[in-house]
C-alpha positions, 0 to 999 in steps of 0.5 A, spaced: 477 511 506 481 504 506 487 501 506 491 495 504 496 492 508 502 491 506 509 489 508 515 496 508 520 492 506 526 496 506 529 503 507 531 507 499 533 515 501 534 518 507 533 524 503 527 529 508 523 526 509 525 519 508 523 514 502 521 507 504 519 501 499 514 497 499 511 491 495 504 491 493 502 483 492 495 483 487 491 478 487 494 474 480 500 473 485 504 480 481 508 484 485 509 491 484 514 495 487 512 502 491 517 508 494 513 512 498 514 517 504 515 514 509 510 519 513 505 516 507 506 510 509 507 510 517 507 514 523 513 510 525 519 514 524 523 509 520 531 509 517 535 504 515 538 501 521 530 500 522 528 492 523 524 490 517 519 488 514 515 493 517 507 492 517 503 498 513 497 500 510 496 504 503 490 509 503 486 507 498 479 507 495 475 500 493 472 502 486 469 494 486 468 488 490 467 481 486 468 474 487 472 469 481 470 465 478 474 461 483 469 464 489 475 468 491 473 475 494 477 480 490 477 488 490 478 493 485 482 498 489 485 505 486 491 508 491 489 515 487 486 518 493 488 521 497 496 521 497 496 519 489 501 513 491 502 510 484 507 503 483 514 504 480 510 502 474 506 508 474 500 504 476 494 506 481 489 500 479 490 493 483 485 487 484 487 485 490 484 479 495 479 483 499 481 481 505 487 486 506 482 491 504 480 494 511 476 500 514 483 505 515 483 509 522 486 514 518 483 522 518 485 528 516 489 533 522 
């Protein structure tokens, strides 16, 4: 499994278990909205009286790397699985820069 940083940039509801918003900036320079779970997103335990940007990872699968034609490393990611984190759009496919696509420490409990 893999994971793609990115900043929580603020808290949205306190309804249980809390939801937080993040922007996922892909590689044209989009950026994309996310409400997620905090528990998704973060072991830290987050409210709105929390300092942000908060740095985070997206679980996510690399379906494809390449290069540009610019020689720039990309990743073709889906945030599918295993959470099904989708943008506000209702996007779950991203071309990112590869090189905040990493291994996650993350297992199943």
């Amino acid at each position: 499994m893999y994971e793609y940083i990115v900043q929580i940039g603020r808290f949205v509801d306190a309804d249980q278990p809390g939801w937080v918003e993040c922007e996922l900036v892909d590689a044209n320079g989009r950026h994309h909205i996310i409400r997620e779970k905090v528990p998704v997103l973060t072991a830290e335990r987050l409210d709105a009286n929390s300092e942000y940007p908060i740095p985070c990872g997206i679980l996510c699968e690399v379906l494809e790397r390449y290069n540009d034609e610019k020689g720039h490393e990309l990743a073709l990611i889906t945030t599918k699985k295993p959470w099904w984190i989708e943008s506000v759009e209702g996007l779950t496919e991203f071309v990112v820069p590869a090189a905040l696509v990493t291994l996650s420490t993350w297992s199943p409990q």
